[in-house]
PAVEXDO-162525 format. One record per atom (N, C-alpha, C, O): residue number from 1; residue in three letters; atom name; x, y, z. Coordinates in pm, whole numbers, plus 50000, padded with zeros to 5 digits. Atoms other than C-alpha are relative to their C-alpha. Layout:
! PAVEXDO-162525
+-------+------+------+-------+-------+-------+
: lumse : pase : lose :  east : north :    up :
+-------+------+------+-------+-------+-------+
:   NUM :  ALA :   CA :     X :     Y :     Z :
...
+-------+------+------+-------+-------+-------+
***
This chain:
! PAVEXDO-162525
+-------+------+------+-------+-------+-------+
: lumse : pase : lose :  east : north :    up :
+-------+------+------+-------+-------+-------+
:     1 :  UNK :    N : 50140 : 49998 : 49967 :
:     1 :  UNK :   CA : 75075 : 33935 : 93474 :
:     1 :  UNK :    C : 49960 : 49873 : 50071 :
:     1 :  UNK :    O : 49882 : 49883 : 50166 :
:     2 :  UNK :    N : 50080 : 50109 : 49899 :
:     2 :  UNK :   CA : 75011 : 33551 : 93602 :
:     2 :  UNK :    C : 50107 : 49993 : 50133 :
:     2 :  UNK :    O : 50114 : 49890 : 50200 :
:     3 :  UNK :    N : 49953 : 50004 : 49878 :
:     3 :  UNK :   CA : 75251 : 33665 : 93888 :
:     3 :  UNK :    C : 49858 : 50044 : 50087 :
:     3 :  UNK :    O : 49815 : 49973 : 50177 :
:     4 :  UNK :    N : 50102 : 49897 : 49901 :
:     4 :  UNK :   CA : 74955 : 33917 : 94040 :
:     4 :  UNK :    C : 49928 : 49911 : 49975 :
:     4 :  UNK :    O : 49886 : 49866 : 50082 :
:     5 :  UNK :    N : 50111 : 50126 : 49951 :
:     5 :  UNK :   CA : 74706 : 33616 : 93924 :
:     5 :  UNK :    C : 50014 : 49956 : 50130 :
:     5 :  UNK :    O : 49941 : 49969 : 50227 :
:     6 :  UNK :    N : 49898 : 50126 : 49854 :
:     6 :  UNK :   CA : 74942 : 33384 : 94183 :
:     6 :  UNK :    C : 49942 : 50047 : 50078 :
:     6 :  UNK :    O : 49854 : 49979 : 50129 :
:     7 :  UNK :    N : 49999 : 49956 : 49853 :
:     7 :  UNK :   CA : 74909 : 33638 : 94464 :
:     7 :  UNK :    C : 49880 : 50018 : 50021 :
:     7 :  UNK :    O : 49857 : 50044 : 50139 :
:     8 :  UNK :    N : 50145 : 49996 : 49939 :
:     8 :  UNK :   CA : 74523 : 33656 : 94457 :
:     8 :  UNK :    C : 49925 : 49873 : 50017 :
:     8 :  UNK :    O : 49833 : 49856 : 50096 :
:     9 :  UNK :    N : 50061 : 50107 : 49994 :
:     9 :  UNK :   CA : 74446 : 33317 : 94379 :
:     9 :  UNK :    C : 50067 : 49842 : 50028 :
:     9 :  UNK :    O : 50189 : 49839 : 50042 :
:    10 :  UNK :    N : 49901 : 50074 : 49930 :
:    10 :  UNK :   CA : 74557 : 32989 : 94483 :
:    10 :  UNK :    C : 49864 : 49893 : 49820 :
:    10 :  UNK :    O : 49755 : 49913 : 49767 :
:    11 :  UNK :    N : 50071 : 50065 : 50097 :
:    11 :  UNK :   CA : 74494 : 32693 : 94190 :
:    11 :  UNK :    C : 49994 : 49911 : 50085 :
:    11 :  UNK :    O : 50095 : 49883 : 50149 :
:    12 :  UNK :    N : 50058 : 50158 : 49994 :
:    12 :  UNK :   CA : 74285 : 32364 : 94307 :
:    12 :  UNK :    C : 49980 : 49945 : 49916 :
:    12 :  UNK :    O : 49904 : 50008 : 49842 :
:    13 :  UNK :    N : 50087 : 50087 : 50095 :
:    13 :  UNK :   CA : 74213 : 32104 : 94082 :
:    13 :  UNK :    C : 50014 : 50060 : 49902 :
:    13 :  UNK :    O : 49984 : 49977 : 49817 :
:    14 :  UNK :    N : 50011 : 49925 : 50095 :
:    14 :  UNK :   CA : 74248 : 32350 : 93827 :
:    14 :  UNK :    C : 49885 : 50095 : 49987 :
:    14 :  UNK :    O : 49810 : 50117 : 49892 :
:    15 :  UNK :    N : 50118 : 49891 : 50026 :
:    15 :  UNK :   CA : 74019 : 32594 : 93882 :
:    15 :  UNK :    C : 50073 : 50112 : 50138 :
:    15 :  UNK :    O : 50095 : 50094 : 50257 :
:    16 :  UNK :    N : 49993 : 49855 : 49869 :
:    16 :  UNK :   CA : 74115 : 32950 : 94070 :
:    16 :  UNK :    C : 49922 : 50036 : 50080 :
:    16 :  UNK :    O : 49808 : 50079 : 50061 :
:    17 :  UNK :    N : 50063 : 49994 : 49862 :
:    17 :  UNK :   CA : 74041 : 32972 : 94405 :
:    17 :  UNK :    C : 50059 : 50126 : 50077 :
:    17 :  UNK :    O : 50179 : 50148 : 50090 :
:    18 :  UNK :    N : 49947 : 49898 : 49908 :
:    18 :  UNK :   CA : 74032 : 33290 : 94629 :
:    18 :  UNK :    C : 50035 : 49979 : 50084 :
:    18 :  UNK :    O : 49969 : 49905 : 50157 :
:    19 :  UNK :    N : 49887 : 50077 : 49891 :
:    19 :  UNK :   CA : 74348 : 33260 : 94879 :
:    19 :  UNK :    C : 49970 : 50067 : 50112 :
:    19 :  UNK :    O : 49983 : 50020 : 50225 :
:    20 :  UNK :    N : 50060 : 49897 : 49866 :
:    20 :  UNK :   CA : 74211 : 33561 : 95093 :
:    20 :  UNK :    C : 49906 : 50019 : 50059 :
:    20 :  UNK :    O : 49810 : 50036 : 49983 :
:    21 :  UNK :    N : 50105 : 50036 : 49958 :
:    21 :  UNK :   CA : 73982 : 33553 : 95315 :
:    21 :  UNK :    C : 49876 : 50104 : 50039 :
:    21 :  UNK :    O : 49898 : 50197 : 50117 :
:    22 :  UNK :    N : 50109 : 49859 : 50015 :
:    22 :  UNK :   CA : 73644 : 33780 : 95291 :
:    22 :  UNK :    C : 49956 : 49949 : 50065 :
:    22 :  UNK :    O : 49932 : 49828 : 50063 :
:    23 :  UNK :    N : 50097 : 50032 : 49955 :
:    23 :  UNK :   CA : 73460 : 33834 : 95544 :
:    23 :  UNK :    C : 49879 : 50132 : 49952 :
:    23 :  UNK :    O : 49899 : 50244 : 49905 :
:    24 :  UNK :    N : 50119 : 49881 : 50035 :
:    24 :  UNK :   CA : 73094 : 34016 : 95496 :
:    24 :  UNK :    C : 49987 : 50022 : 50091 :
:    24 :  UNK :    O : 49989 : 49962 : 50198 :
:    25 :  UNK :    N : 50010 : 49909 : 49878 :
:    25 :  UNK :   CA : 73048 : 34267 : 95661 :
:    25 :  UNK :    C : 49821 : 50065 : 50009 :
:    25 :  UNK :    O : 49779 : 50171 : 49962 :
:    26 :  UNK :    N : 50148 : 49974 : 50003 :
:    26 :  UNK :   CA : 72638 : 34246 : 95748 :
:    26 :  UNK :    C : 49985 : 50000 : 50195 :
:    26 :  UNK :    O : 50042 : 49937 : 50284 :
:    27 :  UNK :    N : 50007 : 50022 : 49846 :
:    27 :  UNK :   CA : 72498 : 34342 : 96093 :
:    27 :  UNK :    C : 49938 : 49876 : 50057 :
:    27 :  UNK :    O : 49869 : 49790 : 50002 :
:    28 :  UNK :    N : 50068 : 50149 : 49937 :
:    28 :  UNK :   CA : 72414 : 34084 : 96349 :
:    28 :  UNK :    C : 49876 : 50014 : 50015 :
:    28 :  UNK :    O : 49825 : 50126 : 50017 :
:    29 :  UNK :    N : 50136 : 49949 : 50016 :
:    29 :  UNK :   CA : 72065 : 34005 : 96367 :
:    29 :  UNK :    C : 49912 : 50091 : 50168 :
:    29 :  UNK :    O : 49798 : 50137 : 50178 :
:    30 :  UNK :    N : 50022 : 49917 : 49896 :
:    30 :  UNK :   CA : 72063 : 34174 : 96736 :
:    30 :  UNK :    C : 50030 : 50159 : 49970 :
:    30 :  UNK :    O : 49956 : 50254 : 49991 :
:    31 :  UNK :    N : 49958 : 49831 : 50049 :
:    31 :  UNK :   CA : 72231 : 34501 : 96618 :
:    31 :  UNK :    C : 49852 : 50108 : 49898 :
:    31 :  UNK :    O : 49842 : 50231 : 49893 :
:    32 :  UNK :    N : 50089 : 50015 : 50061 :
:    32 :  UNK :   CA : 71907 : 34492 : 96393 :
:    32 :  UNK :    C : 49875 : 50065 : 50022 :
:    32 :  UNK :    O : 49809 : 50155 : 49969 :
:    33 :  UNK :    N : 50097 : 49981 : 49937 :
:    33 :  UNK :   CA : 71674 : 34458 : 96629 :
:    33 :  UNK :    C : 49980 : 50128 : 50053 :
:    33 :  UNK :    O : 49891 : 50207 : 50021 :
:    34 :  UNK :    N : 49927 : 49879 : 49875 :
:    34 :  UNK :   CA : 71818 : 34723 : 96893 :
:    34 :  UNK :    C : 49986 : 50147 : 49897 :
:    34 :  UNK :    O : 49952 : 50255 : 49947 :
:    35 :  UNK :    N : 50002 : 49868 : 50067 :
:    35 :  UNK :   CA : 71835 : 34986 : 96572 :
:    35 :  UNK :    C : 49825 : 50001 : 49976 :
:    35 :  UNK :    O : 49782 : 50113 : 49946 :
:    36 :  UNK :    N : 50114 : 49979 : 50036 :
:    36 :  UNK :   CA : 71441 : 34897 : 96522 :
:    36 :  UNK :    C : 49921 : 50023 : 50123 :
:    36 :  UNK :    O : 49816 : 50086 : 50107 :
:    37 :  UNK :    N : 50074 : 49943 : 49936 :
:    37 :  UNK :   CA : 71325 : 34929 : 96857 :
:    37 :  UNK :    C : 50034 : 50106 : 50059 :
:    37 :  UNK :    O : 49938 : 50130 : 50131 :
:    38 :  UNK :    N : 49951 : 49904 : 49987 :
:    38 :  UNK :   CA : 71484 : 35209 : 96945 :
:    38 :  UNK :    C : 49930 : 50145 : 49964 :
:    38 :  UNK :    O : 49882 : 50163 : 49852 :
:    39 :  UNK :    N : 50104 : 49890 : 49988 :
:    39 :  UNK :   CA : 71308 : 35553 : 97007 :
:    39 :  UNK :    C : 50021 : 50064 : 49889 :
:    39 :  UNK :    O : 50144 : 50052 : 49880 :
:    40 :  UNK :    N : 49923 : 49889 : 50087 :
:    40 :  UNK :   CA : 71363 : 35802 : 96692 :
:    40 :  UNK :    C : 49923 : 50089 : 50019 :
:    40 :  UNK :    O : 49804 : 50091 : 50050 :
:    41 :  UNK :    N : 50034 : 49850 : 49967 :
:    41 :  UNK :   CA : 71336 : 36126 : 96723 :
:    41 :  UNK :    C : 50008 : 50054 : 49875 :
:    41 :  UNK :    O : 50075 : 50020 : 49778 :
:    42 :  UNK :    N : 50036 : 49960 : 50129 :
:    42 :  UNK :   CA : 71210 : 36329 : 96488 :
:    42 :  UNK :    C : 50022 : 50144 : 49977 :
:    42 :  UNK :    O : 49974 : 50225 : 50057 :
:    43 :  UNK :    N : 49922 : 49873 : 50012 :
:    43 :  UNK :   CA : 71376 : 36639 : 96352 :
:    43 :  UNK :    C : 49884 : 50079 : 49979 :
:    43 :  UNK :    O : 49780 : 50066 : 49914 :
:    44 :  UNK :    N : 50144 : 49928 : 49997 :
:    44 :  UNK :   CA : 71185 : 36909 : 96436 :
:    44 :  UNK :    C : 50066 : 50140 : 49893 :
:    44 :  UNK :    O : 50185 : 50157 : 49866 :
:    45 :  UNK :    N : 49954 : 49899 : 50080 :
:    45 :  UNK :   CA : 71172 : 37243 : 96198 :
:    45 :  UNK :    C : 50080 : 50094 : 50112 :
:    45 :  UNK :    O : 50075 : 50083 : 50234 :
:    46 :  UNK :    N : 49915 : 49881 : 49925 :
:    46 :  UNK :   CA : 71417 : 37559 : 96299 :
:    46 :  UNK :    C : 49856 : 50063 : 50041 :
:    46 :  UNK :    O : 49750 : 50045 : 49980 :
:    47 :  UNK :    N : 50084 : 49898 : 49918 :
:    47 :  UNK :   CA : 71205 : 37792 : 96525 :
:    47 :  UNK :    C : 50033 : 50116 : 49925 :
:    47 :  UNK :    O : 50141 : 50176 : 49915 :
:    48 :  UNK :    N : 50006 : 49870 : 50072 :
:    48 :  UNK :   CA : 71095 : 38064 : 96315 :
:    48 :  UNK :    C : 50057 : 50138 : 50063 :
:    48 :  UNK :    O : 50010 : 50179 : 50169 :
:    49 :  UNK :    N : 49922 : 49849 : 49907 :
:    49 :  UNK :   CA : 71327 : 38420 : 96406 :
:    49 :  UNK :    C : 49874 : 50022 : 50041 :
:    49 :  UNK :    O : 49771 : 49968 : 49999 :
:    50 :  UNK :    N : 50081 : 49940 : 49936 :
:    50 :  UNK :   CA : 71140 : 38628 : 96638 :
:    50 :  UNK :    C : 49939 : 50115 : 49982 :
:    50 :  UNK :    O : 49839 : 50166 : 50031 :
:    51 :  UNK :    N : 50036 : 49862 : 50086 :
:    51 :  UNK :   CA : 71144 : 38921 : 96433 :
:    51 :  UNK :    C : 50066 : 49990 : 49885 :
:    51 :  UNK :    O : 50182 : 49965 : 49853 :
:    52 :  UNK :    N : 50002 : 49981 : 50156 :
:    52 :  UNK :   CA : 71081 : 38965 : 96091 :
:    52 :  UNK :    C : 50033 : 50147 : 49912 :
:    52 :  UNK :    O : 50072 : 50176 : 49799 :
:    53 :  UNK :    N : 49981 : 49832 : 50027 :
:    53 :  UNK :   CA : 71114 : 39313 : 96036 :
:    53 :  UNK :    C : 49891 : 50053 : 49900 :
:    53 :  UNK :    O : 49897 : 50161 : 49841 :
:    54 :  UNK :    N : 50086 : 49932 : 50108 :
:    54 :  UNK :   CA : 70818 : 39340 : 95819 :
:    54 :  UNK :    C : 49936 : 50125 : 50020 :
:    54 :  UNK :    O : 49927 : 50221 : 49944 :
:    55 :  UNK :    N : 50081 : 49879 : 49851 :
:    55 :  UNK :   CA : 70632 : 39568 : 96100 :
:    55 :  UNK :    C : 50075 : 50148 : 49924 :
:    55 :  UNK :    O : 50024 : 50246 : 49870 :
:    56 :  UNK :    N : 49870 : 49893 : 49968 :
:    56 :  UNK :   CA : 70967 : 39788 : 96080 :
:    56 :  UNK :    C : 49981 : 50023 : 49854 :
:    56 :  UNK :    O : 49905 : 50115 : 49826 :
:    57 :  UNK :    N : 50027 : 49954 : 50144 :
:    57 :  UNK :   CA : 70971 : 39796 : 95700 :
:    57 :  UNK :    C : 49898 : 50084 : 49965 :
:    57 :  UNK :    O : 49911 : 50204 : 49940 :
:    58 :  UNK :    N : 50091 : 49894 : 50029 :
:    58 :  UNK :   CA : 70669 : 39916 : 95635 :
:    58 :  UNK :    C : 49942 : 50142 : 50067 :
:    58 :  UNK :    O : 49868 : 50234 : 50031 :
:    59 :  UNK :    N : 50038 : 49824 : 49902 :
:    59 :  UNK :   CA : 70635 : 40204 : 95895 :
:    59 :  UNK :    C : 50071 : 50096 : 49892 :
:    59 :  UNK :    O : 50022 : 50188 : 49826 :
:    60 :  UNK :    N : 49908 : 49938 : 50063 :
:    60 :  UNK :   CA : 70967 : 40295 : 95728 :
:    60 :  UNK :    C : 49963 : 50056 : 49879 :
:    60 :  UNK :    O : 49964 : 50175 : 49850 :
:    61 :  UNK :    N : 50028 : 49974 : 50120 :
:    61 :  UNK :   CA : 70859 : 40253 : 95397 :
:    61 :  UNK :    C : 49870 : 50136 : 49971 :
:    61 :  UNK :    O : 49872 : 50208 : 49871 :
:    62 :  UNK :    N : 50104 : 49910 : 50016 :
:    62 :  UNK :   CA : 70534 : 40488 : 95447 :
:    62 :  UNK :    C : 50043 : 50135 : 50084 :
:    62 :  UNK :    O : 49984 : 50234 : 50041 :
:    63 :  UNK :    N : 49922 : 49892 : 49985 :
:    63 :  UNK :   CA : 70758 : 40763 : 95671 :
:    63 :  UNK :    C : 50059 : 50050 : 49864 :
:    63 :  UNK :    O : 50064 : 50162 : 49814 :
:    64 :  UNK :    N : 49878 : 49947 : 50115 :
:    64 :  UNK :   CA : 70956 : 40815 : 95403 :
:    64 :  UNK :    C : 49903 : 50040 : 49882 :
:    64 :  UNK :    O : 49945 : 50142 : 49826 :
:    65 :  UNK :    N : 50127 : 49985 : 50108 :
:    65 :  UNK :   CA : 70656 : 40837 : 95141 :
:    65 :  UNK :    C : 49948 : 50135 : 50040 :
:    65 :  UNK :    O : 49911 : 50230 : 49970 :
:    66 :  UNK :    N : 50124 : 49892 : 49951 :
:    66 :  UNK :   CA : 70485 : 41063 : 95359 :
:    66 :  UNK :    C : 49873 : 49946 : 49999 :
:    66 :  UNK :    O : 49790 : 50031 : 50031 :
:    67 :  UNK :    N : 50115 : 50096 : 50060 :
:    67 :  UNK :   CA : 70201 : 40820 : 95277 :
:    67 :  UNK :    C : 49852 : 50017 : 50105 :
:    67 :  UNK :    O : 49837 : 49948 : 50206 :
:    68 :  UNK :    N : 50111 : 49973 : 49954 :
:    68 :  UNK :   CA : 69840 : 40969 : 95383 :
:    68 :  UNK :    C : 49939 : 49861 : 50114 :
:    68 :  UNK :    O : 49975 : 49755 : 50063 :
:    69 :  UNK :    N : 50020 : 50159 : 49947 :
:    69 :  UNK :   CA : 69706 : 40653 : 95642 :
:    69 :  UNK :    C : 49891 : 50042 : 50036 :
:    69 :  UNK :    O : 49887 : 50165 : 50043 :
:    70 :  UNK :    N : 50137 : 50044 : 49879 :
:    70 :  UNK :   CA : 69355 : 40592 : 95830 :
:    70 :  UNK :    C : 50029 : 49924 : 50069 :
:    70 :  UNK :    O : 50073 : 49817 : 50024 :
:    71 :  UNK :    N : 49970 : 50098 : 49872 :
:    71 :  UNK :   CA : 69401 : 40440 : 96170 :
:    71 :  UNK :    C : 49848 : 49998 : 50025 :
:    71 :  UNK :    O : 49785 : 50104 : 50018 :
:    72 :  UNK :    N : 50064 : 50066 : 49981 :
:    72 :  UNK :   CA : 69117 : 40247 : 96245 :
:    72 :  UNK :    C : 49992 : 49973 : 50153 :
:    72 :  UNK :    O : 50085 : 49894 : 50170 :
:    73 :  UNK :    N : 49963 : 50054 : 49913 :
:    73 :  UNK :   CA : 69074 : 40193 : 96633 :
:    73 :  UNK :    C : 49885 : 49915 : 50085 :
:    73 :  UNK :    O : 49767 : 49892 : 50057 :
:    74 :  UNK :    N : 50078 : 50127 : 49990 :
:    74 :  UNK :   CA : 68948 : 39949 : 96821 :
:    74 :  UNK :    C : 49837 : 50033 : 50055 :
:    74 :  UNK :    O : 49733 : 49968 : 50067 :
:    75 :  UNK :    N : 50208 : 49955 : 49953 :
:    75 :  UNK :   CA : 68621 : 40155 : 96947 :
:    75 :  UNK :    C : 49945 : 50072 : 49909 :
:    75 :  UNK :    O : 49858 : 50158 : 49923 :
:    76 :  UNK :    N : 50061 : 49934 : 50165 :
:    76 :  UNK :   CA : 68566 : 40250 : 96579 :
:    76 :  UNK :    C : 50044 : 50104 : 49972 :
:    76 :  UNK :    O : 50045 : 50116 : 49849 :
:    77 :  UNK :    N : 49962 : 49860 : 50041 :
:    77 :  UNK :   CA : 68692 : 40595 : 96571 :
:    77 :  UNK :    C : 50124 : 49978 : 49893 :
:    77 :  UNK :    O : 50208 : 49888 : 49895 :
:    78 :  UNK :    N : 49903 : 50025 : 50127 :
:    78 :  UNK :   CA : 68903 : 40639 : 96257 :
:    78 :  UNK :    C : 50080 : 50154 : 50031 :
:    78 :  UNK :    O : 50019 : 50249 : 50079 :
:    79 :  UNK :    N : 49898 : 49884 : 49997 :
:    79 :  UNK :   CA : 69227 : 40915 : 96254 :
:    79 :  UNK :    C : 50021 : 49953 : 49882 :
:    79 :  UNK :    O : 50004 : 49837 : 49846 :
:    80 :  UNK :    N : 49958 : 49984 : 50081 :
:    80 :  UNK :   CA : 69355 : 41034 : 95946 :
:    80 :  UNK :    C : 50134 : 50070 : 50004 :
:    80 :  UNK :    O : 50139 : 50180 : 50059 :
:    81 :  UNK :    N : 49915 : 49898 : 49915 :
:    81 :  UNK :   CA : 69727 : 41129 : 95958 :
:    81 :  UNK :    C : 50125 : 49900 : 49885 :
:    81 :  UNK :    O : 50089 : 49809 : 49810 :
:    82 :  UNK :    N : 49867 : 49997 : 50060 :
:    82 :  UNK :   CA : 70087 : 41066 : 95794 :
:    82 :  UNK :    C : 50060 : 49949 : 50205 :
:    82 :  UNK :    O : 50025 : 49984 : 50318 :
:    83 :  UNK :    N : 49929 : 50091 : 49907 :
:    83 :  UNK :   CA : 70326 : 40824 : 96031 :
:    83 :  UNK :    C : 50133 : 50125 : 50020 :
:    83 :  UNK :    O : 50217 : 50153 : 49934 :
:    84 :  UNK :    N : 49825 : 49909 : 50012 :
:    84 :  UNK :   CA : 70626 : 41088 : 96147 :
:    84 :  UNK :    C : 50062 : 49900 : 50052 :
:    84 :  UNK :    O : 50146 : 49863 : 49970 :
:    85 :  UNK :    N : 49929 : 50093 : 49928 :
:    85 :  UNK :   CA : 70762 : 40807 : 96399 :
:    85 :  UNK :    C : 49945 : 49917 : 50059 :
:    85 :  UNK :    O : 49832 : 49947 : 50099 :
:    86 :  UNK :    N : 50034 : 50088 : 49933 :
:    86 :  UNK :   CA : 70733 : 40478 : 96563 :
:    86 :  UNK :    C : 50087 : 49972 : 50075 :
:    86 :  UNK :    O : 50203 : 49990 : 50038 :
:    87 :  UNK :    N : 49928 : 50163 : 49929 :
:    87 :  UNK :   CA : 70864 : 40233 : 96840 :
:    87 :  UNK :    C : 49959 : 49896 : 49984 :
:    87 :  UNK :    O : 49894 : 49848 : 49892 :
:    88 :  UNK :    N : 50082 : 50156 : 50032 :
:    88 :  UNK :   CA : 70798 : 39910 : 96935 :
:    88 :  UNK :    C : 49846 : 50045 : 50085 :
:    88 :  UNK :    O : 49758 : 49959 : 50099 :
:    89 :  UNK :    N : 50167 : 49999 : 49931 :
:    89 :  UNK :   CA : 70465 : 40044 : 97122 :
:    89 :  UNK :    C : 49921 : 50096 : 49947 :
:    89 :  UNK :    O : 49802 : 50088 : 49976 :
:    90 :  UNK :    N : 50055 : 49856 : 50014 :
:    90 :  UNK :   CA : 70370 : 40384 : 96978 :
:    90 :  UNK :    C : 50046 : 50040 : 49838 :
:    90 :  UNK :    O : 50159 : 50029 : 49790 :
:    91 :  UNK :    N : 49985 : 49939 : 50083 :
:    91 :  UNK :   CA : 70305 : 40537 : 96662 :
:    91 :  UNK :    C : 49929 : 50155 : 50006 :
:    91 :  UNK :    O : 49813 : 50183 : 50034 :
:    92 :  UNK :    N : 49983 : 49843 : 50027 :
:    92 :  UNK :   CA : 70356 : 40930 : 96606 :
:    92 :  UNK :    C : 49946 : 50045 : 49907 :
:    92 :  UNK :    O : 49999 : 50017 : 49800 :
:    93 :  UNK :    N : 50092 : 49985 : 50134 :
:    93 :  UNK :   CA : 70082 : 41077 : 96374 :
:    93 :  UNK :    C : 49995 : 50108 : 49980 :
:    93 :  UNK :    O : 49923 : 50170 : 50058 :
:    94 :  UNK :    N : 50056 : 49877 : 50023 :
:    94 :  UNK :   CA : 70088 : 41387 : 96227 :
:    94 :  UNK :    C : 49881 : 50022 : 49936 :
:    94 :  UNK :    O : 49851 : 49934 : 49855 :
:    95 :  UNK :    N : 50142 : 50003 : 50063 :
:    95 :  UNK :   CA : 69740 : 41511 : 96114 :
:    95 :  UNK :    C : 50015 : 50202 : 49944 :
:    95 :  UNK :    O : 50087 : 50292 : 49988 :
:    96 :  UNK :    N : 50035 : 49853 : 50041 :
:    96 :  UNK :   CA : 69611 : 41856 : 95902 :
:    96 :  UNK :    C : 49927 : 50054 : 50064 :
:    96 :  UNK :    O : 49819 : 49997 : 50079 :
:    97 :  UNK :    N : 50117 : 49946 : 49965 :
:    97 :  UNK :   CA : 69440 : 42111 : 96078 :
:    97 :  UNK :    C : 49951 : 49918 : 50179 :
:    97 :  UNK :    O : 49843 : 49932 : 50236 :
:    98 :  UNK :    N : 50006 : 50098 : 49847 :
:    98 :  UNK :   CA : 69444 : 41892 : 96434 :
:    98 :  UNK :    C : 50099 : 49993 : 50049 :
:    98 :  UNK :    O : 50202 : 50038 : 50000 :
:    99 :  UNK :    N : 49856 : 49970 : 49928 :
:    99 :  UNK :   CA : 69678 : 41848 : 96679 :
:    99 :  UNK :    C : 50029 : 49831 : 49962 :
:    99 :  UNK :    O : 49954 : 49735 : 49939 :
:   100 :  UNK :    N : 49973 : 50163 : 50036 :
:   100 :  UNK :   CA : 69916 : 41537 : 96611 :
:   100 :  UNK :    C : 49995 : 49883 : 50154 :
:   100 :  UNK :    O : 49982 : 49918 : 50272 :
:   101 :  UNK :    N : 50050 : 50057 : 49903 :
:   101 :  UNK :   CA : 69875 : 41244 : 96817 :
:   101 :  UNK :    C : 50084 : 49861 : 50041 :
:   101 :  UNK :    O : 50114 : 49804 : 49937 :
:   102 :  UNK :    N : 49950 : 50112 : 49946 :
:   102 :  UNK :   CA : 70050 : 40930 : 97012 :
:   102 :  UNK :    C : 49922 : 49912 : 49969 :
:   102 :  UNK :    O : 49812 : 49940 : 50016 :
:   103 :  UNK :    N : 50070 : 50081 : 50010 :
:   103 :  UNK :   CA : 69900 : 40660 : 96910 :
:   103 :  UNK :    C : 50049 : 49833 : 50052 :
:   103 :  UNK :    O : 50125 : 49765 : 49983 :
:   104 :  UNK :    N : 49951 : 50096 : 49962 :
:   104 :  UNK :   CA : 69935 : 40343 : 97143 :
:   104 :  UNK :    C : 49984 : 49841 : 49910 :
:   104 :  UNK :    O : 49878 : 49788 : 49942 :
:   105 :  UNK :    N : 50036 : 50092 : 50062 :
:   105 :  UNK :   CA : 69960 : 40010 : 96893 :
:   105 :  UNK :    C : 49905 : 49901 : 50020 :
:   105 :  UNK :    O : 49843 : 49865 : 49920 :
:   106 :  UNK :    N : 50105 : 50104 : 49951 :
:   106 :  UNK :   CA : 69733 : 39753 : 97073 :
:   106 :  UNK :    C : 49846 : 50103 : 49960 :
:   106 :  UNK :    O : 49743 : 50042 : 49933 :
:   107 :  UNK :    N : 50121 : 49928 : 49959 :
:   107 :  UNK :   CA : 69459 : 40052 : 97075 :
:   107 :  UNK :    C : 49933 : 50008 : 49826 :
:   107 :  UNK :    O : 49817 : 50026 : 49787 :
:   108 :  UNK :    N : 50014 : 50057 : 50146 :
:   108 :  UNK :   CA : 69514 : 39981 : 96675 :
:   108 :  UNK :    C : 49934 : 49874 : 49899 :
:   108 :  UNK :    O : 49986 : 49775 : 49848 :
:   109 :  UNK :    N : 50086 : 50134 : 50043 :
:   109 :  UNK :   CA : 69229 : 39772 : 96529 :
:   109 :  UNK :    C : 50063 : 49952 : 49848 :
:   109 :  UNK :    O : 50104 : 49839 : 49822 :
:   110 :  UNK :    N : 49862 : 49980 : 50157 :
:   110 :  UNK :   CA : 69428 : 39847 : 96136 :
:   110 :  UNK :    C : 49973 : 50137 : 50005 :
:   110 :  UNK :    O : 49908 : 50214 : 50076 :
:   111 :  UNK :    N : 49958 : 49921 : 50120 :
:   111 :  UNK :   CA : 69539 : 40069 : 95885 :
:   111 :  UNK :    C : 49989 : 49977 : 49910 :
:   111 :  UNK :    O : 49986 : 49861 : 49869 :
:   112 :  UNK :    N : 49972 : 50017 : 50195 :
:   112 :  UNK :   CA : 69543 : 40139 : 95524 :
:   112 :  UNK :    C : 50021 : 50133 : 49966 :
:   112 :  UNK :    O : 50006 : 50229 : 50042 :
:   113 :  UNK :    N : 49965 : 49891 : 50068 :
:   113 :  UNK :   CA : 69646 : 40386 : 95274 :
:   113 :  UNK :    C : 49884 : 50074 : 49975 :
:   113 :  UNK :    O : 49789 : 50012 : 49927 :
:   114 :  UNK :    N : 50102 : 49923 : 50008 :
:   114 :  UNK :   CA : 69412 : 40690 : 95269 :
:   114 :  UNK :    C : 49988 : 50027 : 49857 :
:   114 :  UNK :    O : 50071 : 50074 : 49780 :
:   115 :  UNK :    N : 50051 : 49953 : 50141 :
:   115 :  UNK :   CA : 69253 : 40732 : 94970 :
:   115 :  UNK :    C : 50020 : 50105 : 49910 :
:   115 :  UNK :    O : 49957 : 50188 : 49976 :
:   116 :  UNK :    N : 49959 : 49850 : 50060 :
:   116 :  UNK :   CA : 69346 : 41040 : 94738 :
:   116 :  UNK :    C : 49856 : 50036 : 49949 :
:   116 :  UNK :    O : 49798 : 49951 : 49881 :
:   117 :  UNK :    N : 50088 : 49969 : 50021 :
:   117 :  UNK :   CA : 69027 : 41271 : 94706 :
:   117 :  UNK :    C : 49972 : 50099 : 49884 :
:   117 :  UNK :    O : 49857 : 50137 : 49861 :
+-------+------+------+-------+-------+-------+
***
């Protein structure tokens, strides 16, 4: 064991002295500077997807129901009707007793579930 002492330390005077030489490793005070004025950029959030599919869900979800609806449109007139099909521009309405109808989405002020009478 005072071999591996030996090889780390060197004796002066009697007191153990480190034989190897440390350097610290701190930045210079330019390296310092240069990291503080320096532009940072600031992480921006991910760009929310572009489609959510919620739209798509719920058409689905109320096709499949059969689910009574009121369309609401934008010059007040209200349709009453069951969703048979959609795209991305057009929903397909069947109605009782009326003829069914195309219904262009923008021309769509809302919807909701028709009431049971």
């Amino acid at each position: 064991m005072s071999s591996t002492i030996t090889e780390y330390f060197e004796i002066k005077e009697g007191k153990a002295v480190e034989s190897a030489n440390r350097k610290l490793i701190r930045p210079s005070f330019n390296e310092i500077k240069e990291q503080l004025n320096a532009p940072r950029r600031a992480q921006k959030k991910p760009v929310p997807p572009d489609q959510t599919n919620a739209e798509n869900f719920y058409y689905v979800k109320q096709m499949q129901a059969k689910t009574p609806m009121v369309f609401v449109l934008r010059d007040g007139e209200t349709l009453h009707g069951v969703i048979e099909w959609y795209d991305k521009t057009c929903l397909k309405v069947n109605r009782d007793g009326e003829p069914n109808l195309l219904l262009y989405k923008p021309n769509i002020k809302y919807m909701y579930k028709d009431e049971p009478q």
